[in-house]
MDAnalysis code that builds the backbone (N, CA, C; Angstrom):
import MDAnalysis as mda
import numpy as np

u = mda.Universe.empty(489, n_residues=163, atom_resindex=np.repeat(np.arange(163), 3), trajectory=True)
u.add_TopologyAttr("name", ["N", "CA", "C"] * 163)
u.add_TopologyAttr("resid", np.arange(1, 164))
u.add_TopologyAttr("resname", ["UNK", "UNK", "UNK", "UNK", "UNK", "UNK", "UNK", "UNK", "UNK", "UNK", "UNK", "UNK", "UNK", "UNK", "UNK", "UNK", "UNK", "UNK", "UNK", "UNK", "UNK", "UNK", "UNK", "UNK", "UNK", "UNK", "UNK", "UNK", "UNK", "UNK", "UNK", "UNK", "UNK", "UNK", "UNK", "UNK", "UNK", "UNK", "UNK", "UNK", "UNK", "UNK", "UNK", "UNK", "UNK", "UNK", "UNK", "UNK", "UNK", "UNK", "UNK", "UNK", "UNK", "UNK", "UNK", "UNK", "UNK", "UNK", "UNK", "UNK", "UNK", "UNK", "UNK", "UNK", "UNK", "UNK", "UNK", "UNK", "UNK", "UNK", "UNK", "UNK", "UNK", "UNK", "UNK", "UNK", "UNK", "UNK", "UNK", "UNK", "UNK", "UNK", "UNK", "UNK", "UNK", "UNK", "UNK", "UNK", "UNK", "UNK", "UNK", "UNK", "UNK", "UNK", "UNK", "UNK", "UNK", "UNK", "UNK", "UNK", "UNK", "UNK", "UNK", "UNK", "UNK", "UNK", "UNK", "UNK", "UNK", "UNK", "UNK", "UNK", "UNK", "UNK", "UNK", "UNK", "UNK", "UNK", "UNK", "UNK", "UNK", "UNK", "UNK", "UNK", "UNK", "UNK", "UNK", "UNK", "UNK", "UNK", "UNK", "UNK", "UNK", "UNK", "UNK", "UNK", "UNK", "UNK", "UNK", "UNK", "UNK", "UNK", "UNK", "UNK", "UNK", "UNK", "UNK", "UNK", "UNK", "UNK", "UNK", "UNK", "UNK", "UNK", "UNK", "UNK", "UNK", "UNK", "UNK", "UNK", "UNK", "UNK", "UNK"])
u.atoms.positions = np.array([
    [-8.504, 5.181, 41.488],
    [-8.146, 5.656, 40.156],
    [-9.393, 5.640, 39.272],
    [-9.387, 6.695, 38.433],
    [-10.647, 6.821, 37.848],
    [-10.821, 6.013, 36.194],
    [-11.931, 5.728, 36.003],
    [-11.760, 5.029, 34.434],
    [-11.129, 5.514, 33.234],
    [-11.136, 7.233, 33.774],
    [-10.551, 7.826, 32.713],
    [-9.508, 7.762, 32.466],
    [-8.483, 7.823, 33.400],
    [-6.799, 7.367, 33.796],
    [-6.277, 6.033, 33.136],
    [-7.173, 5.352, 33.367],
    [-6.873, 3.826, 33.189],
    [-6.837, 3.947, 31.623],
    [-8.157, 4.539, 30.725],
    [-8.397, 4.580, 29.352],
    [-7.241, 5.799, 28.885],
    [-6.681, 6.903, 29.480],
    [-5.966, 7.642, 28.713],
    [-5.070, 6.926, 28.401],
    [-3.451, 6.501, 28.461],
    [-2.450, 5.707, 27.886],
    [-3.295, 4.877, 26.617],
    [-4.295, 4.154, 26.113],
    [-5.072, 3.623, 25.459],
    [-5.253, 4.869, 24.413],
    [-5.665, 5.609, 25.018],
    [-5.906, 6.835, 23.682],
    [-4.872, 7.445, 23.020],
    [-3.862, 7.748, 23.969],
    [-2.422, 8.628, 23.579],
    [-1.380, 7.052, 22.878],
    [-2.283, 6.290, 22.622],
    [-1.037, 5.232, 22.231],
    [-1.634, 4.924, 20.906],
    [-3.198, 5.191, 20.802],
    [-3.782, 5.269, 19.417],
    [-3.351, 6.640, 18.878],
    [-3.426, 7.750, 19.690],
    [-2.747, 9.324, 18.711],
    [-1.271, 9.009, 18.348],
    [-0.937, 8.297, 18.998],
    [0.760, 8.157, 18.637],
    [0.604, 7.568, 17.127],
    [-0.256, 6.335, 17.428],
    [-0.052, 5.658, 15.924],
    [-0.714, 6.272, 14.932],
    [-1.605, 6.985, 15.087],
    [-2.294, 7.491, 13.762],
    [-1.104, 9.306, 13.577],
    [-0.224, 9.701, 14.456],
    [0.429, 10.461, 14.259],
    [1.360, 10.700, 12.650],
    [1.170, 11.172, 12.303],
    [1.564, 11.270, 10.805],
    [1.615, 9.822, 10.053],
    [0.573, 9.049, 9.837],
    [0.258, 8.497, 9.794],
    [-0.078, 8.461, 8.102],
    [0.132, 7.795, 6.879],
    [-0.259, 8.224, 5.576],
    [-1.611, 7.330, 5.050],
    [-1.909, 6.433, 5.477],
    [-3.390, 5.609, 5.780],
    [-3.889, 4.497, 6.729],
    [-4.872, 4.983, 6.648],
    [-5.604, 4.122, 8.040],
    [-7.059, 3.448, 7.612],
    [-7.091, 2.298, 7.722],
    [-8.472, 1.604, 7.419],
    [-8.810, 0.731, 8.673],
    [-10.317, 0.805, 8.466],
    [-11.215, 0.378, 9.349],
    [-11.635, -1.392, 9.066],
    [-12.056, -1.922, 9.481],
    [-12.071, -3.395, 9.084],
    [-13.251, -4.175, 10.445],
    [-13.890, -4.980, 9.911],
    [-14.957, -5.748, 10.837],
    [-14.406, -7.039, 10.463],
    [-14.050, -7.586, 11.736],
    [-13.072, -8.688, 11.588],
    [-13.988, -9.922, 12.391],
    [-14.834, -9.648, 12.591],
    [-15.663, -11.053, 12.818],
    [-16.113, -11.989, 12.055],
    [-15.831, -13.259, 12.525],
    [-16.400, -14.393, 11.558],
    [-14.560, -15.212, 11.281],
    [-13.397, -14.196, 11.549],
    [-12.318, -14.800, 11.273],
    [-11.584, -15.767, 12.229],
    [-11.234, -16.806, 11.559],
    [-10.763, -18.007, 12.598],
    [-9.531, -17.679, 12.902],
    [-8.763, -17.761, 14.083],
    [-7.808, -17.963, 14.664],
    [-6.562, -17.497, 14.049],
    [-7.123, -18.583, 12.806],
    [-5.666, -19.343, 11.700],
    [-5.828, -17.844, 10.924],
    [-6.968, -17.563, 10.062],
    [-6.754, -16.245, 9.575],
    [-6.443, -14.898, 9.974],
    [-7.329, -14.704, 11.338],
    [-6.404, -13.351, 11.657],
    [-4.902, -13.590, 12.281],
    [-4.138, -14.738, 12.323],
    [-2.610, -14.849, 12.740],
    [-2.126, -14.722, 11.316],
    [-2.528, -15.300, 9.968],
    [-1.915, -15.126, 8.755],
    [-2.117, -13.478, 8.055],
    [-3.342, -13.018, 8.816],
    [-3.382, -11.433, 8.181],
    [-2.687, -10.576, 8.708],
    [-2.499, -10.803, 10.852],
    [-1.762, -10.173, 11.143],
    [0.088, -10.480, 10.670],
    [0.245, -11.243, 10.014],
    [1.769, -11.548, 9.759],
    [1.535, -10.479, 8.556],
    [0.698, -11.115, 7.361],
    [0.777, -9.798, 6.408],
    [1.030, -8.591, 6.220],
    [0.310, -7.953, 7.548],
    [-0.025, -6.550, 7.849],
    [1.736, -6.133, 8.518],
    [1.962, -6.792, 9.091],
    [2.941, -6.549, 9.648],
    [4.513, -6.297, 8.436],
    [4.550, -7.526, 7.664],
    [4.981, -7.487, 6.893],
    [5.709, -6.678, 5.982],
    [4.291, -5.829, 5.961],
    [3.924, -4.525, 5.115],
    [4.383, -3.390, 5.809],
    [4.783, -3.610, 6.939],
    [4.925, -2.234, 7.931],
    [3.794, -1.831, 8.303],
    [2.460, -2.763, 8.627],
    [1.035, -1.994, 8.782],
    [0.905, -2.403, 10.576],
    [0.344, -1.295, 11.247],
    [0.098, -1.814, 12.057],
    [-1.282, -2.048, 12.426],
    [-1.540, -2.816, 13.031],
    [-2.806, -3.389, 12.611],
    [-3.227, -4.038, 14.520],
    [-4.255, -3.011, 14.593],
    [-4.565, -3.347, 16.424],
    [-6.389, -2.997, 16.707],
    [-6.916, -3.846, 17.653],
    [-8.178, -3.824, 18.081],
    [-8.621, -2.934, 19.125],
    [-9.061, -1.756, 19.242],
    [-9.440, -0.462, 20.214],
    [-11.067, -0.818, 20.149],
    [-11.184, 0.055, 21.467],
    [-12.523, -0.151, 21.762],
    [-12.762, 1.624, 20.959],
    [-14.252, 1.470, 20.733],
    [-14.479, 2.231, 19.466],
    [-14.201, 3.789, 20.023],
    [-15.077, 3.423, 21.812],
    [-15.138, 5.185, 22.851],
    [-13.797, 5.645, 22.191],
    [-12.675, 5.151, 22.416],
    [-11.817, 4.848, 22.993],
    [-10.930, 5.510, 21.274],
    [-11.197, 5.091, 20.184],
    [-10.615, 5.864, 18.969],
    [-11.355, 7.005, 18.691],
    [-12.657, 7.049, 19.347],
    [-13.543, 8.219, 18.508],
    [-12.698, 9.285, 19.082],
    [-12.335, 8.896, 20.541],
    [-11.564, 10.378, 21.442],
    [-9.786, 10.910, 20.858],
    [-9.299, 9.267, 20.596],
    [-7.957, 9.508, 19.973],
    [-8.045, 10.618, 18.473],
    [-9.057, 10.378, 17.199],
    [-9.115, 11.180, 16.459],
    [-9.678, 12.115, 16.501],
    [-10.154, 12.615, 17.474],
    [-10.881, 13.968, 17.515],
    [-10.220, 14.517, 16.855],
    [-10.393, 15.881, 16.371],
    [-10.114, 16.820, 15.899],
    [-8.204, 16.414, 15.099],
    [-8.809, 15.078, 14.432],
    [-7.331, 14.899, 13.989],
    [-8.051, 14.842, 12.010],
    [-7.177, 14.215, 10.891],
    [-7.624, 14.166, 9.695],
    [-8.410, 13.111, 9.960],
    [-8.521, 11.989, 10.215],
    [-8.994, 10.607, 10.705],
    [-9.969, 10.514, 11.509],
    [-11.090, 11.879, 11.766],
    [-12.332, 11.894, 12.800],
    [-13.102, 11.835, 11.667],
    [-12.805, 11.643, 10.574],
    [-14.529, 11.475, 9.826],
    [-14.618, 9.817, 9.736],
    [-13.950, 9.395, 10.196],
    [-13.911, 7.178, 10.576],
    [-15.065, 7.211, 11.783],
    [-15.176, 7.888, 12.474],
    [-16.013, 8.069, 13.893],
    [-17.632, 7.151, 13.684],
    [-18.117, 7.739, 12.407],
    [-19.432, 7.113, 12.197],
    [-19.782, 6.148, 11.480],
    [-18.284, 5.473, 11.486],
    [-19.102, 3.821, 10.890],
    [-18.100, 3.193, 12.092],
    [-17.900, 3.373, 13.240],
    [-17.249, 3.307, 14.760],
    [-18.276, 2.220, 15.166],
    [-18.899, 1.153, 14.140],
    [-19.916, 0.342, 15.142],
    [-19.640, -1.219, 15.204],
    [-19.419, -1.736, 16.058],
    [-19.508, -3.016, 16.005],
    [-17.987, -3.177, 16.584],
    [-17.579, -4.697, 16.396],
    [-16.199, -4.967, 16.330],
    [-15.143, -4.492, 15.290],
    [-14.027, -3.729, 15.775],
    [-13.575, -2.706, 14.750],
    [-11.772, -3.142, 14.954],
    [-11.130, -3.527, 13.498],
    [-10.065, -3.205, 13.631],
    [-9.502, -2.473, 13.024],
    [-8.211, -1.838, 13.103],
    [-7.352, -0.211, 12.461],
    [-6.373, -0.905, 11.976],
    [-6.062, -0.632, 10.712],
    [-5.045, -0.608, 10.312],
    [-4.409, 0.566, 10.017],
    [-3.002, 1.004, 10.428],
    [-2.145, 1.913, 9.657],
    [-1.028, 2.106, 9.590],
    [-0.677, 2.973, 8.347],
    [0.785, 2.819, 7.955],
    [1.114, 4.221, 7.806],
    [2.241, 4.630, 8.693],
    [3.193, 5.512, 8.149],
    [3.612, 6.028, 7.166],
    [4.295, 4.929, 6.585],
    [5.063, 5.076, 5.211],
    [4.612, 4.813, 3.609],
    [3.746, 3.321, 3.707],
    [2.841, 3.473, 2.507],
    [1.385, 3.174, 2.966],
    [0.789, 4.693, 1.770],
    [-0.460, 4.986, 1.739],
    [-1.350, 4.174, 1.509],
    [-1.006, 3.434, 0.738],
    [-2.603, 2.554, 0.251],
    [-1.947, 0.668, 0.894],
    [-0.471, 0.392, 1.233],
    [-0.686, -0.792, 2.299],
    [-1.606, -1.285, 3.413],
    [-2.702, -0.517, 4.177],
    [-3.273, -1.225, 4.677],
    [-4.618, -1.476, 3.467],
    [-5.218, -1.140, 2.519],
    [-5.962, -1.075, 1.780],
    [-5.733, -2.132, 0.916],
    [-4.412, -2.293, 0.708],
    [-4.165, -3.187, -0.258],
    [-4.154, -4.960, 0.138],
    [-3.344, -4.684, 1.382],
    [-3.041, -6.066, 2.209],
    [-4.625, -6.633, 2.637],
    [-5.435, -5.961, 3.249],
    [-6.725, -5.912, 3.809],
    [-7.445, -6.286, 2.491],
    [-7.530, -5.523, 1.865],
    [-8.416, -6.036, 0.272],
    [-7.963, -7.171, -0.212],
    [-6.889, -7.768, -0.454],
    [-5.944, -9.144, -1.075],
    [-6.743, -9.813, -0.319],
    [-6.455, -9.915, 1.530],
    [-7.086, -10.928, 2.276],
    [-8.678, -11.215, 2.208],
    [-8.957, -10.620, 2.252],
    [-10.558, -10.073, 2.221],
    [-11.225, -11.042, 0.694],
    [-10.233, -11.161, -0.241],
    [-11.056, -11.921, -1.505],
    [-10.788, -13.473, -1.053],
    [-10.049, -13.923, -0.098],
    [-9.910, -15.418, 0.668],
    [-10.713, -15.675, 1.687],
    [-10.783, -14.461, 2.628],
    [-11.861, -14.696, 4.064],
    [-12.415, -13.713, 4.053],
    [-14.075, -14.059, 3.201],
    [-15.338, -13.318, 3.218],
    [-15.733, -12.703, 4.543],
    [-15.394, -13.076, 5.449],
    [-15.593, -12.540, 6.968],
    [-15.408, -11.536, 6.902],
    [-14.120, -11.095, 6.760],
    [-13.248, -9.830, 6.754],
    [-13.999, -8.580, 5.744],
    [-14.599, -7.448, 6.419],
    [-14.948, -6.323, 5.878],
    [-14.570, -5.210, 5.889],
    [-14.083, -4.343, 4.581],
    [-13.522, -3.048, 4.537],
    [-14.656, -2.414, 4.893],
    [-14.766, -1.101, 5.873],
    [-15.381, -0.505, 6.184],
    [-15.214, 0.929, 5.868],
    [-14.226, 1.271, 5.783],
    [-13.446, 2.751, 5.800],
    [-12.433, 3.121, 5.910],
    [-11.865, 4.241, 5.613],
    [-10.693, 4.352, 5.465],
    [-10.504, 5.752, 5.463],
    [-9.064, 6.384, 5.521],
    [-8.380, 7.756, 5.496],
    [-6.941, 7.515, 4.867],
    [-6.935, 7.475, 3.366],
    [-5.570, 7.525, 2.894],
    [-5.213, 9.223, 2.404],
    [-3.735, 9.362, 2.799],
    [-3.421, 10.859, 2.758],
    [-4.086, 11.980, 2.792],
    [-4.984, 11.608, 3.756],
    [-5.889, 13.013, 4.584],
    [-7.643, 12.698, 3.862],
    [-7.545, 12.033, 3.026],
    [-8.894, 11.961, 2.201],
    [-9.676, 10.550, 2.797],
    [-11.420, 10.477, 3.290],
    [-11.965, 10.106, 3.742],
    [-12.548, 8.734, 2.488],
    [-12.758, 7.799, 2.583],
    [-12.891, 6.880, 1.477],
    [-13.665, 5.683, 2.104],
    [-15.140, 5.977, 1.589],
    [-15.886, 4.232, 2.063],
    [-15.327, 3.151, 2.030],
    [-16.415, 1.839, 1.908],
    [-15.485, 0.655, 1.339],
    [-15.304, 0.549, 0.263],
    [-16.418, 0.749, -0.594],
    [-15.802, 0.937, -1.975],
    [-14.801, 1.880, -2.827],
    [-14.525, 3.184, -1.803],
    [-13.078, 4.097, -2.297],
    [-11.957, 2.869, -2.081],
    [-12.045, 2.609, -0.458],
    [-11.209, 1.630, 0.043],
    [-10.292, 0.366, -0.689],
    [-11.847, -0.300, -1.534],
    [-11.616, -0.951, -2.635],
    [-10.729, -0.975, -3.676],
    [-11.083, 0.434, -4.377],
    [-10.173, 1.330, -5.478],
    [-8.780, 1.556, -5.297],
    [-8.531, 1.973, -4.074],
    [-7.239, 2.525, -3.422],
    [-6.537, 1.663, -3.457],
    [-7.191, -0.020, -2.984],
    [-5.708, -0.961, -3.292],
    [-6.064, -1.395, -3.864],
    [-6.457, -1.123, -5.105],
    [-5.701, -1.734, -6.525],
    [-4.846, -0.949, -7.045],
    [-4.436, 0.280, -6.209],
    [-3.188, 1.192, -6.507],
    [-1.729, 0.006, -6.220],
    [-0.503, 0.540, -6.863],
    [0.053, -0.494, -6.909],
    [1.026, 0.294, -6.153],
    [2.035, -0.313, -4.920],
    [2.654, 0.381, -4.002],
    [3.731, 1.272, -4.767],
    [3.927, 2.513, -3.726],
    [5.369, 3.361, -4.513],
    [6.559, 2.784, -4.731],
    [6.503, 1.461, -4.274],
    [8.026, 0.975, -4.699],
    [7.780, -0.097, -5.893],
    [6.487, -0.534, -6.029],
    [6.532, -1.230, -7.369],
    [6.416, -0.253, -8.581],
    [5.615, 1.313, -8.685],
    [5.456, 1.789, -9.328],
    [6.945, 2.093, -9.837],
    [7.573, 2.254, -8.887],
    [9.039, 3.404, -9.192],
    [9.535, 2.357, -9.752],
    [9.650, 0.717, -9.667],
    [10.432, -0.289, -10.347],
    [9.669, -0.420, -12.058],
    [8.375, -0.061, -11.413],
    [8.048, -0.378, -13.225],
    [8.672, 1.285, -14.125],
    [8.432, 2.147, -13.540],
    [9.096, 3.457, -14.054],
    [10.775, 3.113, -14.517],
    [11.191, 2.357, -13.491],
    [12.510, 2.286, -14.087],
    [12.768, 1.270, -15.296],
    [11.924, 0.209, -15.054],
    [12.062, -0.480, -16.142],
    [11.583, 0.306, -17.376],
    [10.645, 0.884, -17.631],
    [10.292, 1.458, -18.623],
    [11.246, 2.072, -19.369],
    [11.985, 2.795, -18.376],
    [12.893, 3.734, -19.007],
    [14.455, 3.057, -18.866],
    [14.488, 1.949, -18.554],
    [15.873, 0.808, -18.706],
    [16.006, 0.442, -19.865],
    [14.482, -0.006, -20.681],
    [14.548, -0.919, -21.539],
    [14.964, -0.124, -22.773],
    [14.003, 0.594, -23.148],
    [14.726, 1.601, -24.204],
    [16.929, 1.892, -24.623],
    [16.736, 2.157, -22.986],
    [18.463, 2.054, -23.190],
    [19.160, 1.061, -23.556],
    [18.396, -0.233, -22.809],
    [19.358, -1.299, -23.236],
    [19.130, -1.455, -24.554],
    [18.057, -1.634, -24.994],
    [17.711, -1.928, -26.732],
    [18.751, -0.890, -27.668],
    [19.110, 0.595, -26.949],
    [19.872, 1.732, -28.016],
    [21.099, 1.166, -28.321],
    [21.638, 0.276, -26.317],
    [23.321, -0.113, -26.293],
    [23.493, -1.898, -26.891],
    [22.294, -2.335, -27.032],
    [22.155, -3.151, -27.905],
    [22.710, -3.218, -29.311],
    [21.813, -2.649, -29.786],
    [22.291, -2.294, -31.420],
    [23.286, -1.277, -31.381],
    [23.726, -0.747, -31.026],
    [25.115, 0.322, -31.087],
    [26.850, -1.017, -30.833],
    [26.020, -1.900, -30.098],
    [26.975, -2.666, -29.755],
    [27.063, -3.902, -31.299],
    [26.067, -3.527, -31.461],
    [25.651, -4.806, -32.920],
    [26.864, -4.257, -34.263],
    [26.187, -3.061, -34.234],
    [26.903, -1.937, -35.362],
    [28.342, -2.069, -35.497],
    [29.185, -1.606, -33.693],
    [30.657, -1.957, -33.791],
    [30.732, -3.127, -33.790],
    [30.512, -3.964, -33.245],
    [30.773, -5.433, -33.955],
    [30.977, -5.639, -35.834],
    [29.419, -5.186, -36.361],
    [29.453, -5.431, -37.643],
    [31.048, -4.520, -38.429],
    [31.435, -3.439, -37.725],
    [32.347, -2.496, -38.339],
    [33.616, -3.286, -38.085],
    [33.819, -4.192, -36.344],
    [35.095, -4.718, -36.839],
    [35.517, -5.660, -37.592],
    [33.780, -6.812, -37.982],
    [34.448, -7.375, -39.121],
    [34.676, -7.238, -40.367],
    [33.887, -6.015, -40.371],
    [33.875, -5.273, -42.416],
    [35.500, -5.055, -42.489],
])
């Protein structure tokens, strides 16, 4: 059996995961103890991120000609992937949080919703605040107003049934 055989399933299992895929970051995970990458991988997971170690040949071939081939040239060293399906800036965000506790841990790059982003885009991106906290602060925004209208409307008939 040839090396190539052995490495395809390895590649078609990285195209699977980066398959509609809404961001993906790159990460140099050396220098992390044991204890930290088991507490980052719980995080990541957490988050719905999946978060796995490929040999670099081995992703440059999975993204070929996918949105995620411009990651190819910072492909050096010990490399881990994070990505998520569903939210865009979760591996960016989870990865950046950890990253201000274990200096080890380096953002390298990234591809959130088709757009190519160093470490410092990378950076930026999660301090975006996820679509489900945004949509909770949207609702509050627009809760509070109401309650304050049925507030005092409720004050008013009160005051009318004791006049």
């Amino acid at each position: 059996m040839a090396k190539v055989e052995l490495k395809q399933p390895i590649v078609d299992e990285i195209k699977a995961a980066i398959e509609g895929a809404q961001g993906l970051v790159v990460v140099d995970y050396r220098g992390l103890t044991v204890e930290q990458d088991t507490a980052l991988r719980k995080q990541l997971r957490e988050a719905g991120v999946n978060y796995k170690v490929y040999k670099n040949t081995l992703v440059r071939r999975a993204v070929a000609g996918t949105e995620f081939e411009s990651i190819v040239d910072l492909l050096e060293g010990p490399n881990a992937i994070a990505i998520s399906k569903d939210d865009a800036t979760a591996p960016a965000r989870v990865l950046a949080n950890f990253a201000k506790t274990a200096e080890a841990l380096e953002l390298k790059c990234g591809v959130v919703e088709g757009t190519f982003y160093d470490a410092k885009g990378i950076a930026a991106i999660a301090s975006i605040p996820s679509r489900d906290e945004l949509i909770s602060k949207l609702l509050g925004s627009i809760q509070s107003p109401i309650t304050n209208f049925a507030r005092v409307i409720k004050q008013i008939a009160e005051k009318n049934e004791v006049a």
